[in-house]
PyMOL Python script that loads the backbone (N, CA, C, O; Angstrom):
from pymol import cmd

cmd.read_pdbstr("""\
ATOM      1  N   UNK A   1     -11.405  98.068 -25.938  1.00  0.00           N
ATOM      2  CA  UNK A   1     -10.316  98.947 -26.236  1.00  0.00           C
ATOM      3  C   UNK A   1      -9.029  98.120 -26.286  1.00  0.00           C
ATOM      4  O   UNK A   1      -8.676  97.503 -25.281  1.00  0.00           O
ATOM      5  N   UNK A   2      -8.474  98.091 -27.164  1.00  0.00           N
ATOM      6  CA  UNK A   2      -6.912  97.482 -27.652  1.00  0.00           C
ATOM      7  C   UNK A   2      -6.330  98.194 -28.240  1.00  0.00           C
ATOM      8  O   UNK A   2      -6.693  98.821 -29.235  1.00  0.00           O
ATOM      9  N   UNK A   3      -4.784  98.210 -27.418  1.00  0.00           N
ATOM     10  CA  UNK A   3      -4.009  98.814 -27.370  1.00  0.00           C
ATOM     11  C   UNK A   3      -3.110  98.486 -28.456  1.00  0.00           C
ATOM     12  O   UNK A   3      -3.100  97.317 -28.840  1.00  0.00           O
ATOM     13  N   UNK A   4      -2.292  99.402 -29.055  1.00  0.00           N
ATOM     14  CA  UNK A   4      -1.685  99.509 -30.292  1.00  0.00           C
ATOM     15  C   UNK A   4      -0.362  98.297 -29.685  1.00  0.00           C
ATOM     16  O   UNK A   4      -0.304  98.427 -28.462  1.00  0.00           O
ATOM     17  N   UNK A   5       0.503  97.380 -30.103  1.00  0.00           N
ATOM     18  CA  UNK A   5       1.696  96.697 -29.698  1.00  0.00           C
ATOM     19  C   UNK A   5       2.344  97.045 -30.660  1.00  0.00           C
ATOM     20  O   UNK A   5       3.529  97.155 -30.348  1.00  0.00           O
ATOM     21  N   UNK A   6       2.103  97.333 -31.941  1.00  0.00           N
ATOM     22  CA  UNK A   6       3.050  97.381 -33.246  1.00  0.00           C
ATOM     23  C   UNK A   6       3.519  96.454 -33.141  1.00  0.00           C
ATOM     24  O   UNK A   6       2.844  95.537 -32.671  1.00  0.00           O
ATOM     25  N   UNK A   7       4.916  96.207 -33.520  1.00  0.00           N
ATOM     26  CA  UNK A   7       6.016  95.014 -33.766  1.00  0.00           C
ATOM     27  C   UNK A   7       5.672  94.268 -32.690  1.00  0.00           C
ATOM     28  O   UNK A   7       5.308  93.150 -33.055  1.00  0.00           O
ATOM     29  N   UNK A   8       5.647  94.374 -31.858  1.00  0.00           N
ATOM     30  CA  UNK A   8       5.126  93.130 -30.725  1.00  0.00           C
ATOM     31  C   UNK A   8       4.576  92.601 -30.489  1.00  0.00           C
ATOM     32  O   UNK A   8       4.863  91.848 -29.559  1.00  0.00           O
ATOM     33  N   UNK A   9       3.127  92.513 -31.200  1.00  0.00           N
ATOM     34  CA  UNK A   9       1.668  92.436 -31.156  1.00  0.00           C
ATOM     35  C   UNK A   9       2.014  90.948 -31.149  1.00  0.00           C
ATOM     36  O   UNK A   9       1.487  90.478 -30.141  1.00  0.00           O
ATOM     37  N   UNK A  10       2.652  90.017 -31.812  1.00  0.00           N
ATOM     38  CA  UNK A  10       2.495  88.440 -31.800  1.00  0.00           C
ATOM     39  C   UNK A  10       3.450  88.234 -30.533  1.00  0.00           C
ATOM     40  O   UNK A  10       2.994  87.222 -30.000  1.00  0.00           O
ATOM     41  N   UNK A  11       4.060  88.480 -30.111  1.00  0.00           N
ATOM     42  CA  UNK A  11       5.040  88.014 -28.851  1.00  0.00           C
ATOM     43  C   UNK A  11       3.871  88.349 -27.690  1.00  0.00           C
ATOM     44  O   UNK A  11       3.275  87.386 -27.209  1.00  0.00           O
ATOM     45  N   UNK A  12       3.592  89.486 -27.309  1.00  0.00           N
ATOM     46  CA  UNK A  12       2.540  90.010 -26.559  1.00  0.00           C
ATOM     47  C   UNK A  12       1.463  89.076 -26.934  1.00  0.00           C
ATOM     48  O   UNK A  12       1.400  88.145 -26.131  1.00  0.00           O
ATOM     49  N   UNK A  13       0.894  89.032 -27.554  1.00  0.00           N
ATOM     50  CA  UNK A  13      -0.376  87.598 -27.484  1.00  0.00           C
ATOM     51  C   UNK A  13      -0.099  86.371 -27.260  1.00  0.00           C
ATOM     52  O   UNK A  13      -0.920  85.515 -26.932  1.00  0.00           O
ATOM     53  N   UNK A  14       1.225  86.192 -27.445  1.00  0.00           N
ATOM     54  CA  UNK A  14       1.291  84.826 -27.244  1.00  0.00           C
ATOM     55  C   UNK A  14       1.766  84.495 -25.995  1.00  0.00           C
ATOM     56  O   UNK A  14       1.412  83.392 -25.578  1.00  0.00           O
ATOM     57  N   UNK A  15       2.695  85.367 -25.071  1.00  0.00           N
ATOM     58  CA  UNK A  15       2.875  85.587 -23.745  1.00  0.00           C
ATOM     59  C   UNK A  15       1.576  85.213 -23.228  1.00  0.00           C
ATOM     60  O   UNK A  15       1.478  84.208 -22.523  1.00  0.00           O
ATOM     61  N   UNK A  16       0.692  85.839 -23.476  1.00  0.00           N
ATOM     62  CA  UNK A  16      -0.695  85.954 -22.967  1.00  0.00           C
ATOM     63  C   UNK A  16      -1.548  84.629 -22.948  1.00  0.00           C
ATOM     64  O   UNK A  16      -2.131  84.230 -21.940  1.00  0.00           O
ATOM     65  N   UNK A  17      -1.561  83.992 -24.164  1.00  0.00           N
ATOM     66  CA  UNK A  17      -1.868  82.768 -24.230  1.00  0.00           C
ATOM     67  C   UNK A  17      -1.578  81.627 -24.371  1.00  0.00           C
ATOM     68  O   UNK A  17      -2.353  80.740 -24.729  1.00  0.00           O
ATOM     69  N   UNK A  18       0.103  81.450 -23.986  1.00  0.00           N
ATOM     70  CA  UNK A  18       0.611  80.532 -22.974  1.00  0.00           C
ATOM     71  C   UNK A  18       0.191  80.837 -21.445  1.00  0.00           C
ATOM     72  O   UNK A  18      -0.144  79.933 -20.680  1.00  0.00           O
ATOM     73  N   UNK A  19       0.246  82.408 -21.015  1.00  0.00           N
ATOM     74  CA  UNK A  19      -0.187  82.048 -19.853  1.00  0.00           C
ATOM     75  C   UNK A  19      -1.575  81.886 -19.297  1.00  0.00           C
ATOM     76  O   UNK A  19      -1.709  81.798 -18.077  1.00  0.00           O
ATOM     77  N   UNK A  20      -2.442  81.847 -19.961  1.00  0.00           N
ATOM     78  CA  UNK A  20      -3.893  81.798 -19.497  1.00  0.00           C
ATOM     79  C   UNK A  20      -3.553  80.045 -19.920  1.00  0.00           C
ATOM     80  O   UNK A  20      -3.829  79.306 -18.975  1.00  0.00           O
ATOM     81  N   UNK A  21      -3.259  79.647 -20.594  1.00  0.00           N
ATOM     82  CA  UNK A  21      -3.313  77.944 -20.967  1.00  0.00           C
ATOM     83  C   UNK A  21      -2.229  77.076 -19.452  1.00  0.00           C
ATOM     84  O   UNK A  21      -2.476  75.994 -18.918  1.00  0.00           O
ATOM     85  N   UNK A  22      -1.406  77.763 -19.226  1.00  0.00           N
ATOM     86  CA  UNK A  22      -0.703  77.390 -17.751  1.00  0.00           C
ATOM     87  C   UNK A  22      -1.736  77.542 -16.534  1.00  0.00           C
ATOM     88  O   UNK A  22      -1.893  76.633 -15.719  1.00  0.00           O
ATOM     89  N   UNK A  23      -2.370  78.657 -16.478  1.00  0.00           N
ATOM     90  CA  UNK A  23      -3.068  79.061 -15.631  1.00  0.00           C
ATOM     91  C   UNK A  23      -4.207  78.066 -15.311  1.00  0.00           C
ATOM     92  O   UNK A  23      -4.494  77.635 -14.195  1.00  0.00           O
ATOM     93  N   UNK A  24      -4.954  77.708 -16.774  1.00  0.00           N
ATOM     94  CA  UNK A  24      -6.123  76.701 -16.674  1.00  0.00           C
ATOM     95  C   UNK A  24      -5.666  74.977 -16.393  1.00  0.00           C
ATOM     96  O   UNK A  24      -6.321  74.066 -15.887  1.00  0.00           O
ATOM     97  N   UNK A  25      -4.188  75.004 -16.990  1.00  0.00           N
ATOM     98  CA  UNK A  25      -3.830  73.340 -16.819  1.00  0.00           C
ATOM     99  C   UNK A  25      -3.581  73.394 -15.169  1.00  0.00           C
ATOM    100  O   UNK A  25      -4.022  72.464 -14.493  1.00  0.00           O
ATOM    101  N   UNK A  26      -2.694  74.768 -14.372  1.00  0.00           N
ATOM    102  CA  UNK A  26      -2.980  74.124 -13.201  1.00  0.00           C
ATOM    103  C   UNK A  26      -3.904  74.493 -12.310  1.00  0.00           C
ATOM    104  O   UNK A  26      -3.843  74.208 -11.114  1.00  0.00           O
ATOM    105  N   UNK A  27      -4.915  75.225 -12.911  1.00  0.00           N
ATOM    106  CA  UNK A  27      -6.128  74.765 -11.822  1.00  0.00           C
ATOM    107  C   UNK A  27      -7.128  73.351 -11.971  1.00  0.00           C
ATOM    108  O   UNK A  27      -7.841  72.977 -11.039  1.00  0.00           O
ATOM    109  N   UNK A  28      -7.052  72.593 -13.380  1.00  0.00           N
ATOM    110  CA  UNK A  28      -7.570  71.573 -13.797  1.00  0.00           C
ATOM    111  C   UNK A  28      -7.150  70.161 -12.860  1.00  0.00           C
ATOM    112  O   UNK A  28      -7.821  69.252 -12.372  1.00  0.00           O
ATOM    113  N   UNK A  29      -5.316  70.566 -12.891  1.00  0.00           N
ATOM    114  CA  UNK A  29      -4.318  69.797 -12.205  1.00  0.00           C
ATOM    115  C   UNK A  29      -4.837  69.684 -10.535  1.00  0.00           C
ATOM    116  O   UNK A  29      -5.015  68.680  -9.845  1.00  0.00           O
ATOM    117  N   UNK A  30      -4.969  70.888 -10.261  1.00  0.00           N
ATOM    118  CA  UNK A  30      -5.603  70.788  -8.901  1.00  0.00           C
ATOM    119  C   UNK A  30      -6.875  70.609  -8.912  1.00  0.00           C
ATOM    120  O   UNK A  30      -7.252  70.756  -7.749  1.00  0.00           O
ATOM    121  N   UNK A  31      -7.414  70.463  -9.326  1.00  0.00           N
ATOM    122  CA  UNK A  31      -9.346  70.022  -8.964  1.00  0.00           C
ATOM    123  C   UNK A  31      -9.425  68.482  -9.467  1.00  0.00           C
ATOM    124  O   UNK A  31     -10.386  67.729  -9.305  1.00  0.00           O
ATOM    125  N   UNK A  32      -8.238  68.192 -10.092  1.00  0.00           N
ATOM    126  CA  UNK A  32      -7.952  66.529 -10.258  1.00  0.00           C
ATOM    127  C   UNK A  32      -7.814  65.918  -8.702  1.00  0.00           C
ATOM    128  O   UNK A  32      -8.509  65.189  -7.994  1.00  0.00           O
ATOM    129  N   UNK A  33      -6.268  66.763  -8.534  1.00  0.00           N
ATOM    130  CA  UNK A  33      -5.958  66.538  -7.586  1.00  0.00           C
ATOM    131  C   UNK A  33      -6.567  66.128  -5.879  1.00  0.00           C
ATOM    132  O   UNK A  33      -6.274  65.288  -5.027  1.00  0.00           O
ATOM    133  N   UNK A  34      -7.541  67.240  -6.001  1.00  0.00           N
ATOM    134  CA  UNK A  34      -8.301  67.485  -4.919  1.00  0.00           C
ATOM    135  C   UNK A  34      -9.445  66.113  -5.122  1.00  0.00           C
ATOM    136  O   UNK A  34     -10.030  65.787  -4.088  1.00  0.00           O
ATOM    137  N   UNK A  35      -9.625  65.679  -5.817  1.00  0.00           N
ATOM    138  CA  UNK A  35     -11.036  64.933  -6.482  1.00  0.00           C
ATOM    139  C   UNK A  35     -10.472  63.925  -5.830  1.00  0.00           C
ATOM    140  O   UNK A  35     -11.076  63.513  -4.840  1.00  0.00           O
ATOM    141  N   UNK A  36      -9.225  63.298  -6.198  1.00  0.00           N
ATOM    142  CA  UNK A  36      -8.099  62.118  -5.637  1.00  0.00           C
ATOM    143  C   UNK A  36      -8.504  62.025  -4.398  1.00  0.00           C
ATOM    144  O   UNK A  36      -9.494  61.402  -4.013  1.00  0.00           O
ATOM    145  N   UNK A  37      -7.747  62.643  -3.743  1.00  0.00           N
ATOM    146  CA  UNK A  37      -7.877  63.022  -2.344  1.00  0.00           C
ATOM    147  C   UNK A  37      -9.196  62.755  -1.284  1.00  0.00           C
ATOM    148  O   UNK A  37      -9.384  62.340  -0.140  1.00  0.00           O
ATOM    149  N   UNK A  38      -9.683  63.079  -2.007  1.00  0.00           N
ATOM    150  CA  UNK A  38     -11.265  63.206  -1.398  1.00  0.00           C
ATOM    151  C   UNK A  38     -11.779  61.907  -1.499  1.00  0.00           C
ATOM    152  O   UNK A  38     -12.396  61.449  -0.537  1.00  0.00           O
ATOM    153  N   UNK A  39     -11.613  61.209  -2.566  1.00  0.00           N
ATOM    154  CA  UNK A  39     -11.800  59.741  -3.138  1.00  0.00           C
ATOM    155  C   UNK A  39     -10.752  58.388  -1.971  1.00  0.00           C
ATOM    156  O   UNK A  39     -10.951  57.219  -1.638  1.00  0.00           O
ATOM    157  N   UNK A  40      -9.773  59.311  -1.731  1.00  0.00           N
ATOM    158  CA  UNK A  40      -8.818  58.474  -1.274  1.00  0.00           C
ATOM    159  C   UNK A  40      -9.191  58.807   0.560  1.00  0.00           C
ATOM    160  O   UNK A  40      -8.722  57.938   1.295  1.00  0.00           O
ATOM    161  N   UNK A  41      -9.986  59.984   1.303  1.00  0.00           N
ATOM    162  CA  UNK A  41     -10.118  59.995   2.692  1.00  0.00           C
ATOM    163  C   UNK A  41     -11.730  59.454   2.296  1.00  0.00           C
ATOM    164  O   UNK A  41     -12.336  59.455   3.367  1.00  0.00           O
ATOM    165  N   UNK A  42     -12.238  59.202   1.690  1.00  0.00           N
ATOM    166  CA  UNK A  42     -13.507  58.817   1.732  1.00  0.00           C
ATOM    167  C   UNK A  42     -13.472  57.268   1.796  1.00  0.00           C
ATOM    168  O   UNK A  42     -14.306  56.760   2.546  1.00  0.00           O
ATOM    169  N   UNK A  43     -12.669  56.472   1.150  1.00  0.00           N
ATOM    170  CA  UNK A  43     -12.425  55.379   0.808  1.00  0.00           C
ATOM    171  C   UNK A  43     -12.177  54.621   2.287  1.00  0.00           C
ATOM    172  O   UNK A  43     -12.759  53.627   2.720  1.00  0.00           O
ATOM    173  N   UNK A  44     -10.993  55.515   2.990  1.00  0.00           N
ATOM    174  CA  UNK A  44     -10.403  55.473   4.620  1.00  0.00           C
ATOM    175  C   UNK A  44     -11.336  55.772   5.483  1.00  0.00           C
ATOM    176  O   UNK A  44     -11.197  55.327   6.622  1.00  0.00           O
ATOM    177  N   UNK A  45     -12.395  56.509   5.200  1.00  0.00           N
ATOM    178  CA  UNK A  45     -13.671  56.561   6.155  1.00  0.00           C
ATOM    179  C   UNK A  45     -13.861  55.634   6.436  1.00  0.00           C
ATOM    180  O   UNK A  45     -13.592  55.117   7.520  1.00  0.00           O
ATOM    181  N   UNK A  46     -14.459  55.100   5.387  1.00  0.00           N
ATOM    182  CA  UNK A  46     -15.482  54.090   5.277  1.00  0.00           C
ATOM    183  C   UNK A  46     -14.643  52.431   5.400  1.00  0.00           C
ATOM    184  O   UNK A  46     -15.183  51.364   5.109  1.00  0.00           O
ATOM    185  N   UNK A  47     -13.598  52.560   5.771  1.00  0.00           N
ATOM    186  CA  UNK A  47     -12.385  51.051   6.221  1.00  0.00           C
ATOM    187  C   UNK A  47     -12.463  51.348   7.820  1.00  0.00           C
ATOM    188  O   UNK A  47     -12.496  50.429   8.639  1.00  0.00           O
ATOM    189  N   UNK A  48     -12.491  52.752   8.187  1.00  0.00           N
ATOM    190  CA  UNK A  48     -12.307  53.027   9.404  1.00  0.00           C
ATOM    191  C   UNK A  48     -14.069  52.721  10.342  1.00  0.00           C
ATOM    192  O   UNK A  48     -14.324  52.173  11.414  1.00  0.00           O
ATOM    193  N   UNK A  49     -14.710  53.202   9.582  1.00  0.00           N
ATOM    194  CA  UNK A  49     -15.909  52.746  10.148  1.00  0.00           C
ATOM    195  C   UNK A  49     -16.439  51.437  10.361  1.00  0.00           C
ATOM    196  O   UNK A  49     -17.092  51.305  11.397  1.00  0.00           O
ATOM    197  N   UNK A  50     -16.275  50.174   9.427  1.00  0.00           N
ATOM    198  CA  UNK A  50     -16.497  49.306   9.824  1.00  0.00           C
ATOM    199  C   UNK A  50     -15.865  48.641  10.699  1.00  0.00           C
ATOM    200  O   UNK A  50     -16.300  47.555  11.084  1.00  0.00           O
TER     201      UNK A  50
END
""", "prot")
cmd.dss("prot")
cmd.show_as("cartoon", "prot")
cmd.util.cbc("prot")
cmd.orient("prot")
């Protein structure tokens, strides 16, 4: 079901898909991020253990 926008219909979609494209760059940004991290206390483990 889609809703009528008339005259707005391209502003309204595109609102929409800038924000789903923000939405996905920063969860991408963070699961980078997190990957780092994990790479970087794993790295310190394993200096700390020997």
């Amino acid at each position: 079901m889609i809703p009528d926008l008339g005259k707005y219909a391209v502003e309204v979609s595109l609102a929409y898909t800038v924000s789903i494209v923000l939405l996905v760059g920063i969860v991408l940004l963070s699961v980078r991020q997190a990957r780092a991290a994990k790479a970087a206390l794993d790295e310190a483990e394993k200096r700390w253990i020997k």
